[in-house]
OpenMM code with the backbone's topology and positions (N, CA, C; nanometers):
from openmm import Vec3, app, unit

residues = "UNK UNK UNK UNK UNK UNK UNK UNK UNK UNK UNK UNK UNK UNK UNK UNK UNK UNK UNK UNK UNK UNK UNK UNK UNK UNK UNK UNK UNK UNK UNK UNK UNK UNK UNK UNK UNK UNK UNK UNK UNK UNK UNK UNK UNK UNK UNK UNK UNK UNK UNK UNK UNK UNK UNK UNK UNK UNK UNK UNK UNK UNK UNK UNK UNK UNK UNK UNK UNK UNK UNK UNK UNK UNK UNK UNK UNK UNK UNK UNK UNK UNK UNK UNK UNK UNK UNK UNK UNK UNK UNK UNK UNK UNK UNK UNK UNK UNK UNK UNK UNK UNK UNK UNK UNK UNK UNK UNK UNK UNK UNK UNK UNK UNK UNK UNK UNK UNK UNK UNK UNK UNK UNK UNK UNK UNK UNK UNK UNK UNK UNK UNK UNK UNK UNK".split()
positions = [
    Vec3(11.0704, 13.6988, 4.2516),
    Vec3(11.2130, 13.7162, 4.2672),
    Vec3(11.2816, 13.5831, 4.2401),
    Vec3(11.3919, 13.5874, 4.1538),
    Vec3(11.4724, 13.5281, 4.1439),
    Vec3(11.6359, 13.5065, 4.2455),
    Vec3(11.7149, 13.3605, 4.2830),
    Vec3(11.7983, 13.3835, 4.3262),
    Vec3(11.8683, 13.3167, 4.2084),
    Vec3(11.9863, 13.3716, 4.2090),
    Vec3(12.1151, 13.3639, 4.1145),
    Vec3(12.2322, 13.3449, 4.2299),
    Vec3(12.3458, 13.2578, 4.1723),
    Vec3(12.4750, 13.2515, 4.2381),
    Vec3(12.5645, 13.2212, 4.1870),
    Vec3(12.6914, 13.2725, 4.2775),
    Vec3(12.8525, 13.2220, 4.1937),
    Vec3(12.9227, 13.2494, 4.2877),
    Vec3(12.9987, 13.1170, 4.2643),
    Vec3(13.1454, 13.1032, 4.3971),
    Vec3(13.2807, 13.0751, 4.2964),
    Vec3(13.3634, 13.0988, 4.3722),
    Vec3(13.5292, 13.0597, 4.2892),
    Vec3(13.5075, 12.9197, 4.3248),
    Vec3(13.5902, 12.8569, 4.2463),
    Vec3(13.5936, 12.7311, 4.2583),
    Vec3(13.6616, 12.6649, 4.3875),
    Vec3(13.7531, 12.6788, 4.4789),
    Vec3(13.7620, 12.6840, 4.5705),
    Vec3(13.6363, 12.6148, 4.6572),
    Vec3(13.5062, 12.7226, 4.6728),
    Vec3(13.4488, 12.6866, 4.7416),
    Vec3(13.3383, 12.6012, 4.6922),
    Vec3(13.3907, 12.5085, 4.5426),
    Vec3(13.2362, 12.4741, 4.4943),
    Vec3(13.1625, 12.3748, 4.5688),
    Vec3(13.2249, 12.2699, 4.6003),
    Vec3(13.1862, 12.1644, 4.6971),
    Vec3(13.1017, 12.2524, 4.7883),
    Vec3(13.1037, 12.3219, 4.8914),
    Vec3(13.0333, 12.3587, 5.0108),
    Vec3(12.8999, 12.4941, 4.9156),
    Vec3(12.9287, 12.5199, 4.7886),
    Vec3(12.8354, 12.6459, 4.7687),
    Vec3(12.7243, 12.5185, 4.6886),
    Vec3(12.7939, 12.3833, 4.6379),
    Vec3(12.6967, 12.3041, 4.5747),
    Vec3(12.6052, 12.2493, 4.7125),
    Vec3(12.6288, 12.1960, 4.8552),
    Vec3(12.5829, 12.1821, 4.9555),
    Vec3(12.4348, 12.2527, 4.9973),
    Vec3(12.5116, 12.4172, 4.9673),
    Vec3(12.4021, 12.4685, 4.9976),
    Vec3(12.2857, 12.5301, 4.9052),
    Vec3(12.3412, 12.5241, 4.7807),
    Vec3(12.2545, 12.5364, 4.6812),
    Vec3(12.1108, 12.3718, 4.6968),
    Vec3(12.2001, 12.2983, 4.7312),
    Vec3(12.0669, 12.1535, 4.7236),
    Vec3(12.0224, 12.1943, 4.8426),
    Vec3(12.0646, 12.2407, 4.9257),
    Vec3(11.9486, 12.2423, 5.0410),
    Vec3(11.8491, 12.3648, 5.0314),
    Vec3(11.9142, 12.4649, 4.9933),
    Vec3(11.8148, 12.6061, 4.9595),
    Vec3(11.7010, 12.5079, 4.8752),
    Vec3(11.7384, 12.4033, 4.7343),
    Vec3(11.6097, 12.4116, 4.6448),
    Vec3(11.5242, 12.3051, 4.7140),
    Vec3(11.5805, 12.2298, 4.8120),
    Vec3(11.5129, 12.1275, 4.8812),
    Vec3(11.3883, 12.2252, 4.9865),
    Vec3(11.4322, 12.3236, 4.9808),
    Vec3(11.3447, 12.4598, 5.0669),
    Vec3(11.2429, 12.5057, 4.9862),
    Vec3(11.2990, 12.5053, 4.8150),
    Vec3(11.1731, 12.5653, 4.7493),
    Vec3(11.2366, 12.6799, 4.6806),
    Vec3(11.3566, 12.6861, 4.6756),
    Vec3(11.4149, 12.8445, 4.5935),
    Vec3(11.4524, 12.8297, 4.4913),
    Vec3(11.4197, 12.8934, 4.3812),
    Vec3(11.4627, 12.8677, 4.2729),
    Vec3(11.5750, 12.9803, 4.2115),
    Vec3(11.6689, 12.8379, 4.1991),
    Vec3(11.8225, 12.9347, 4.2028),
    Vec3(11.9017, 12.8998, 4.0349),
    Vec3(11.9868, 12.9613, 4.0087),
    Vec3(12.0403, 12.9667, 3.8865),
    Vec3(12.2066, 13.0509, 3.9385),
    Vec3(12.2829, 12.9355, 3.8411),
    Vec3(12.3864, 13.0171, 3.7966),
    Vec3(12.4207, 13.1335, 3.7281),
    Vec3(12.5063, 13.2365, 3.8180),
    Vec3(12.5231, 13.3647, 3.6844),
    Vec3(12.6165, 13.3646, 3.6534),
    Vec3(12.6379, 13.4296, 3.5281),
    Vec3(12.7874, 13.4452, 3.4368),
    Vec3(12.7940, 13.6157, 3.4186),
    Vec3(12.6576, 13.6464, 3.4009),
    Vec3(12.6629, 13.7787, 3.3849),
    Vec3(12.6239, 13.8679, 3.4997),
    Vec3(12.6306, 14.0156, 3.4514),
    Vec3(12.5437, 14.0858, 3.5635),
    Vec3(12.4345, 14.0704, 3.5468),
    Vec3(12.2923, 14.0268, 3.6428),
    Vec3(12.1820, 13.9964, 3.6326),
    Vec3(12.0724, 14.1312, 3.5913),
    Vec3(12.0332, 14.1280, 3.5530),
    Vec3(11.9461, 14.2958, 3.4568),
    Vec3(11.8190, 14.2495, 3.5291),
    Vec3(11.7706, 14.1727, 3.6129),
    Vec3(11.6237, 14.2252, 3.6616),
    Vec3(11.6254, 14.3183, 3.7970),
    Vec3(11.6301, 14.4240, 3.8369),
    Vec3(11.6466, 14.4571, 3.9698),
    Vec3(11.5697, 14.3623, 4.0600),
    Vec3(11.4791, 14.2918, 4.0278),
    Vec3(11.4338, 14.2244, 4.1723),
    Vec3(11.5311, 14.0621, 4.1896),
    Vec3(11.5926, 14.0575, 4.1302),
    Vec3(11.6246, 13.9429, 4.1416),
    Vec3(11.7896, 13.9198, 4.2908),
    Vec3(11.8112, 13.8442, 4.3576),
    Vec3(11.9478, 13.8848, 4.4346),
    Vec3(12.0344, 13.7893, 4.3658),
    Vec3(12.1613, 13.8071, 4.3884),
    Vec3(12.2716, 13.7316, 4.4017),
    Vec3(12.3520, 13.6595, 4.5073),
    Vec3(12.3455, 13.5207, 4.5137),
    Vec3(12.4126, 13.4779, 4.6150),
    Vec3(12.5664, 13.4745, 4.6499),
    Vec3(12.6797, 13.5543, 4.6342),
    Vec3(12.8016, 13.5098, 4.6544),
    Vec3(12.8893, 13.4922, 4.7345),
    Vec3(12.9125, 13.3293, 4.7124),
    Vec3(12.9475, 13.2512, 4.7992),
    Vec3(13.1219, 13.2841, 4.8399),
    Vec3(13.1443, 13.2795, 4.9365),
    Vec3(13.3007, 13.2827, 4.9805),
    Vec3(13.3486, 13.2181, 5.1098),
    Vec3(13.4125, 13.1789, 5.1432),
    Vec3(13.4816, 13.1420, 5.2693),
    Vec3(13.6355, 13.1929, 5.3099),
    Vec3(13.6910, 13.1473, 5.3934),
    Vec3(13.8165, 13.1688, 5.4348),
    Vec3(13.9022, 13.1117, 5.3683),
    Vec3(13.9128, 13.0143, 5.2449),
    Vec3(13.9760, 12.9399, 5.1679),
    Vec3(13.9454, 13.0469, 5.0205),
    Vec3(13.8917, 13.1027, 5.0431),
    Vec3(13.8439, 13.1672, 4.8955),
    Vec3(13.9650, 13.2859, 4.8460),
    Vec3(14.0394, 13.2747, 4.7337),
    Vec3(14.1233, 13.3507, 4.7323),
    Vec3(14.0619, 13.5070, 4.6135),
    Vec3(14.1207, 13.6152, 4.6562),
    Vec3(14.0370, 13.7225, 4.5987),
    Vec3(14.0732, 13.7370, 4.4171),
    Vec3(14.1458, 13.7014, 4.3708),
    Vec3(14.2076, 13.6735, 4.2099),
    Vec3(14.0788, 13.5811, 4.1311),
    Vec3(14.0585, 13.4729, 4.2253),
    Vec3(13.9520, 13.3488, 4.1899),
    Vec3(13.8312, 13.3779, 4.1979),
    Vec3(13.8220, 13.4966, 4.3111),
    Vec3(13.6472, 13.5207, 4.3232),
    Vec3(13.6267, 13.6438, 4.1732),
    Vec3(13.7249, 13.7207, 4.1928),
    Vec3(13.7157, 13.8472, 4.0804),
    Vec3(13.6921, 13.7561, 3.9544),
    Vec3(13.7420, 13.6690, 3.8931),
    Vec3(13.7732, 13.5548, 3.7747),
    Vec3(13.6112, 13.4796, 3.7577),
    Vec3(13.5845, 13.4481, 3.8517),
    Vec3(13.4473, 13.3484, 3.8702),
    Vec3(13.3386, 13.4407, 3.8754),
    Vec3(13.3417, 13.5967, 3.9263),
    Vec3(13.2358, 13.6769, 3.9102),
    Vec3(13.2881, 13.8446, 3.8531),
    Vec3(13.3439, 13.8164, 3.6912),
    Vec3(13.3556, 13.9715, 3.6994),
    Vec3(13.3205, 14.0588, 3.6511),
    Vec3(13.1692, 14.0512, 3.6618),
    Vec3(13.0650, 14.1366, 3.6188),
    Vec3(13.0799, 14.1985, 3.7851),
    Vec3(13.0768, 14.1483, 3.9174),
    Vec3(13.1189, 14.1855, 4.0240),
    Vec3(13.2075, 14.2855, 4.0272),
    Vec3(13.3262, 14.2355, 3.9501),
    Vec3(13.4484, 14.3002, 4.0010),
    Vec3(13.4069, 14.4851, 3.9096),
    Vec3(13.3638, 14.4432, 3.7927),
    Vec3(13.3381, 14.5646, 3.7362),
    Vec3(13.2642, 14.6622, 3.7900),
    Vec3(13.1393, 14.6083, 3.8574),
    Vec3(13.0752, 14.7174, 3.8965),
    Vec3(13.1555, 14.7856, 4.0390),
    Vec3(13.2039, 14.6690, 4.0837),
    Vec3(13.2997, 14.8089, 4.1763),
    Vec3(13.4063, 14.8719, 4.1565),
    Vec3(13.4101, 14.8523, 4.0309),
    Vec3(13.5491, 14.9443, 3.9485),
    Vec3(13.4290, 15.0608, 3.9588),
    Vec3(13.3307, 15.0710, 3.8559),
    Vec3(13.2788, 15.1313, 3.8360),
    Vec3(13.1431, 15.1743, 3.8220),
    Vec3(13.0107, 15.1404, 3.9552),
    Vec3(12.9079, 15.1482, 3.9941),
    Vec3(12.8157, 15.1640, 3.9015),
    Vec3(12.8252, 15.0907, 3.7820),
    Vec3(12.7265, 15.0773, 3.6782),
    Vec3(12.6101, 14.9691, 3.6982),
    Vec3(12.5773, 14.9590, 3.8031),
    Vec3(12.4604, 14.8502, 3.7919),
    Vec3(12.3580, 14.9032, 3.9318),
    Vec3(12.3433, 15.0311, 3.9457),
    Vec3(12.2509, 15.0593, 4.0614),
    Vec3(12.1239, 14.9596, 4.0891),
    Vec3(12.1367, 14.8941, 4.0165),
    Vec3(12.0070, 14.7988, 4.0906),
    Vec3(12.1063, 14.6895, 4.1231),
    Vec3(12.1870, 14.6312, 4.1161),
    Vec3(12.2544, 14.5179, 4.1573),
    Vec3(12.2046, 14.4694, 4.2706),
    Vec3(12.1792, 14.3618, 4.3123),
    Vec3(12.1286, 14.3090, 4.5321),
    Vec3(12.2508, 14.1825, 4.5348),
    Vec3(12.2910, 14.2014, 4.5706),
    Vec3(12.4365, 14.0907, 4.6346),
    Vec3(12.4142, 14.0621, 4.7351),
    Vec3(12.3943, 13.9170, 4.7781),
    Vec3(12.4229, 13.8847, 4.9201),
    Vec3(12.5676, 13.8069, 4.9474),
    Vec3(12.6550, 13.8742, 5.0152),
    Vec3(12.7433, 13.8087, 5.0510),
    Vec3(12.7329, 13.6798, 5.1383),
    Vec3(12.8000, 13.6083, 5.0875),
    Vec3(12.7452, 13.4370, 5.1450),
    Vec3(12.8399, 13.4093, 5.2245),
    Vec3(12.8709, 13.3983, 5.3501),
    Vec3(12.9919, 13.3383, 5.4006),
    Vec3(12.9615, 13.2080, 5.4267),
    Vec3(13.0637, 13.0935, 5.3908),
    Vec3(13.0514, 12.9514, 5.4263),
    Vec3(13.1693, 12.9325, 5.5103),
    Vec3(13.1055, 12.8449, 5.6329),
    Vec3(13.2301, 12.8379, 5.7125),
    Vec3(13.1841, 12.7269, 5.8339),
    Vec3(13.2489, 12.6608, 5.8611),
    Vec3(13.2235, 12.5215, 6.0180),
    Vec3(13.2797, 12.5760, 6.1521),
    Vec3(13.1653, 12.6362, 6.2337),
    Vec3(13.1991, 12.6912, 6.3424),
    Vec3(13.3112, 12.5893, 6.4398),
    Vec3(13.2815, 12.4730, 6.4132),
    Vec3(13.3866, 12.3251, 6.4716),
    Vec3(13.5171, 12.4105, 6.4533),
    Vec3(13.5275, 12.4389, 6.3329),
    Vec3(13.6987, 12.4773, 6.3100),
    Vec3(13.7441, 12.5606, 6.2592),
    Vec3(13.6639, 12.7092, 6.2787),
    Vec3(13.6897, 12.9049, 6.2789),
    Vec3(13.5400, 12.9018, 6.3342),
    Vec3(13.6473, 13.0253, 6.3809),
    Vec3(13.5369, 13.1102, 6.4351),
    Vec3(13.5017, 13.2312, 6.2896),
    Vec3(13.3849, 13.2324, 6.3579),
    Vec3(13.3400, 13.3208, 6.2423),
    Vec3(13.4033, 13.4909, 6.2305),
    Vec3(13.3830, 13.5129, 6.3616),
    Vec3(13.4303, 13.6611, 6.3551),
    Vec3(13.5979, 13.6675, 6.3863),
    Vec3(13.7119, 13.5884, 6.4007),
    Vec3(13.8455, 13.5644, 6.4041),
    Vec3(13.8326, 13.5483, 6.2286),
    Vec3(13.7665, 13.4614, 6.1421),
    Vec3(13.7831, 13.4425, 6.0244),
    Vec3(13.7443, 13.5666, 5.8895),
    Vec3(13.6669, 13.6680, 6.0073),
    Vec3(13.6261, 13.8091, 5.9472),
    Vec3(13.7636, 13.8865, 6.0186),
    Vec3(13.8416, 13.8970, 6.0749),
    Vec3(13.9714, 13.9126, 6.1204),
    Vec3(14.0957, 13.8984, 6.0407),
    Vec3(14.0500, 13.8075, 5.9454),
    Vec3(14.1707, 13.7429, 5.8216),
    Vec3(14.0963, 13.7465, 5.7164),
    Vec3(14.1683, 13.6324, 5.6529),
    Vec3(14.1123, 13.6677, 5.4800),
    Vec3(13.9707, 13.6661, 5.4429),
    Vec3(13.9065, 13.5882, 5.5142),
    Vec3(13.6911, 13.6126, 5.4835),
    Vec3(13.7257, 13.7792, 5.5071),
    Vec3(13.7602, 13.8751, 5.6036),
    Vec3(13.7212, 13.9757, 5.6053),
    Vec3(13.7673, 14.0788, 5.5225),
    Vec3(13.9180, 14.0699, 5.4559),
    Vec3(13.9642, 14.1266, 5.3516),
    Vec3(13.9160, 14.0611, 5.2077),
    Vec3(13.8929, 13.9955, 5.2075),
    Vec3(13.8096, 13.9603, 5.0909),
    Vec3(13.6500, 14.0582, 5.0934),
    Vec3(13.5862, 14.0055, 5.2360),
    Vec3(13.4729, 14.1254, 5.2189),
    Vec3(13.5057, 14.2435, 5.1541),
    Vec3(13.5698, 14.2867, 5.2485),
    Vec3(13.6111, 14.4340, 5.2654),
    Vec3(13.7106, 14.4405, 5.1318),
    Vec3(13.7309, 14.3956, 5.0212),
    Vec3(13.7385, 14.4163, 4.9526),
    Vec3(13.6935, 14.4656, 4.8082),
    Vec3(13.5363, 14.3574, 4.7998),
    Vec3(13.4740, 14.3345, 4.7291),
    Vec3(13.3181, 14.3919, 4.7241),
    Vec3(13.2782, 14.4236, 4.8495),
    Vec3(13.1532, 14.4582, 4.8840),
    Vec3(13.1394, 14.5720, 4.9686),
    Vec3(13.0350, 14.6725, 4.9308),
    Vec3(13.0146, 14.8195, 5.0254),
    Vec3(12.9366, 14.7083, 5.1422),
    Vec3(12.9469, 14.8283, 5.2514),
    Vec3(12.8968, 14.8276, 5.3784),
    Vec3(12.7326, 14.8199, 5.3989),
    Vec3(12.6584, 14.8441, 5.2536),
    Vec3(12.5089, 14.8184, 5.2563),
    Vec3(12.5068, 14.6064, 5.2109),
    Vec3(12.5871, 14.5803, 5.1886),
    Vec3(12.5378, 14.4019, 5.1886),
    Vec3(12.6530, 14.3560, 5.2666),
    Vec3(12.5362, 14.3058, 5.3894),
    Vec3(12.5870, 14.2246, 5.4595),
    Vec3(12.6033, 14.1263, 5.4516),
    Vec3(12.7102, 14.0256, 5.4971),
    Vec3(12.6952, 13.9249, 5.4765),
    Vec3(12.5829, 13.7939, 5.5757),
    Vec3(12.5792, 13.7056, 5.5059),
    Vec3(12.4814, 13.5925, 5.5368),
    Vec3(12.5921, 13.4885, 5.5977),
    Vec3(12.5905, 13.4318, 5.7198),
    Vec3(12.6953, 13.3063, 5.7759),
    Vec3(12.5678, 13.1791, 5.7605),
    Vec3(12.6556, 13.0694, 5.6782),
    Vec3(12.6084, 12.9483, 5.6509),
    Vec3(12.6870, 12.8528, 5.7259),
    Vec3(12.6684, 12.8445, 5.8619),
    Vec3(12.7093, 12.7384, 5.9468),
    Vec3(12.6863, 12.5664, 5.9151),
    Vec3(12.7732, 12.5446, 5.8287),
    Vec3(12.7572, 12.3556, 5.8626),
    Vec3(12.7329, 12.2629, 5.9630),
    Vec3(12.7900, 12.3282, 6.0783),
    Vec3(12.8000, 12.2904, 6.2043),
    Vec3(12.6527, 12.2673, 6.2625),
    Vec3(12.6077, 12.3760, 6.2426),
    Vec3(12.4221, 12.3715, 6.2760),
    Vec3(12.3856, 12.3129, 6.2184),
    Vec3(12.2468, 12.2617, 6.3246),
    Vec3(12.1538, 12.1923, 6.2512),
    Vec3(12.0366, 12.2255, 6.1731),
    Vec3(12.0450, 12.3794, 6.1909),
    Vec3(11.9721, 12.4288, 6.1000),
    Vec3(12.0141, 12.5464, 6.0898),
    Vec3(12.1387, 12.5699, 5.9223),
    Vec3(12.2181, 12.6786, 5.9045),
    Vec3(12.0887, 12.7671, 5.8392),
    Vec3(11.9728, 12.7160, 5.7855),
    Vec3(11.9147, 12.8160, 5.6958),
    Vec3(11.7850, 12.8461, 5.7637),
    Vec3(11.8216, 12.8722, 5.9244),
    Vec3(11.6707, 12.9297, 5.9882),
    Vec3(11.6900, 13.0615, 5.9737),
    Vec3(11.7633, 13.1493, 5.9285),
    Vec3(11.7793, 13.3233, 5.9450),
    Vec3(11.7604, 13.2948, 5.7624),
    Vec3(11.7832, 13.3090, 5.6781),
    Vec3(11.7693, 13.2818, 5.5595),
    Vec3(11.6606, 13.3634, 5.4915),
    Vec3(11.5342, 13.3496, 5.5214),
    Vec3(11.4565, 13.4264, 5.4549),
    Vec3(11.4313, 13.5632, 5.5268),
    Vec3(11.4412, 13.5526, 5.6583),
    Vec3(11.4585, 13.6962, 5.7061),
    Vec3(11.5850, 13.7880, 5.6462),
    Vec3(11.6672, 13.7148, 5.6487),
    Vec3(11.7560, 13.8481, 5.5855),
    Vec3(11.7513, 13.8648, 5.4533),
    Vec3(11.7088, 13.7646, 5.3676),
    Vec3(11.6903, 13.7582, 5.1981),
    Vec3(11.5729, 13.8665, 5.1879),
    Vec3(11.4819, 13.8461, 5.3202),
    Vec3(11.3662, 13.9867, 5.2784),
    Vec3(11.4430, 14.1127, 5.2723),
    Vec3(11.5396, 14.1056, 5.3335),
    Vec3(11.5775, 14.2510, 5.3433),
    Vec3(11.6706, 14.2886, 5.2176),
    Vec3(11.6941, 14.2429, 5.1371),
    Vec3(11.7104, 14.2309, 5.0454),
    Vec3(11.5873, 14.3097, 4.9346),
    Vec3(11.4913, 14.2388, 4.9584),
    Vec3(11.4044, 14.2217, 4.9125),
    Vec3(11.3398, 14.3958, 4.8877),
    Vec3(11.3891, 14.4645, 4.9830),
    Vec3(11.3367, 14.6159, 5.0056),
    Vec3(11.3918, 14.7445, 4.9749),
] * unit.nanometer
topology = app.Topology()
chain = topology.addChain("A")
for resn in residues:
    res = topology.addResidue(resn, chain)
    for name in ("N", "CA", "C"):
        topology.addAtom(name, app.Element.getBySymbol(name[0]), res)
């Protein structure tokens, strides 16, 4: 399995953060432009509460297409939330725009993934939920 990712620019600083620490883990990740054609492979996409929904559709819209129109049944998306528990809360910030952005962009089968900065170790849940992915 392959991981692939794409954030609006907005969030590139914090999605470049965690991209070096994922490969410092051992994952081998790649930018996408397109829709990815291997079914085993996931997608990481990155968003936060700064992320505006025009910029994410623009930066991924092989995304935006398939939820126009559900042409990619193998697609695996993990919704990435980036966010510093110091200064939102996570579920007040799923309350506002992180959550209308979800709930815009993504069905109710991909959940999202919270990448806490704040912790000292944001990527201990990481491969448990990427397995589930995985299935």
């Amino acid at each position: 399995m392959k991981l692939f990712y794409a954030y609006a620019p907005e969030d590139e600083a914090e999605a470049k953060s965690v991209l070096q620490q994922l490969t410092k883990l051992g994952y081998d990740l790649e930018k996408v432009d397109t829709v990815p054609s291997d079914p085993s492979n996931v997608t990481l996409a990155f968003f936060s509460s700064k992320t505006n929904l025009n910029s994410f559709w623009k930066a991924l819209p092989w995304l935006k297409e398939q939820k126009q129109y559900s042409s990619y049944p193998f697609l695996r998306v993990m919704p990435f939330f980036l966010y510093h528990s110091k200064q939102e809360d996570p579920e007040i910030a799923f309350e506002g725009s992180a959550g209308e952005l979800y709930e815009a962009v993504f069905s109710g089968e991909f959940k999202p993934f919270g990448w806490d900065f704040d912790q000292s170790c944001p990527e201990a849940e990481f491969q448990r939920v990427l397995n589930n992915y995985e299935e």
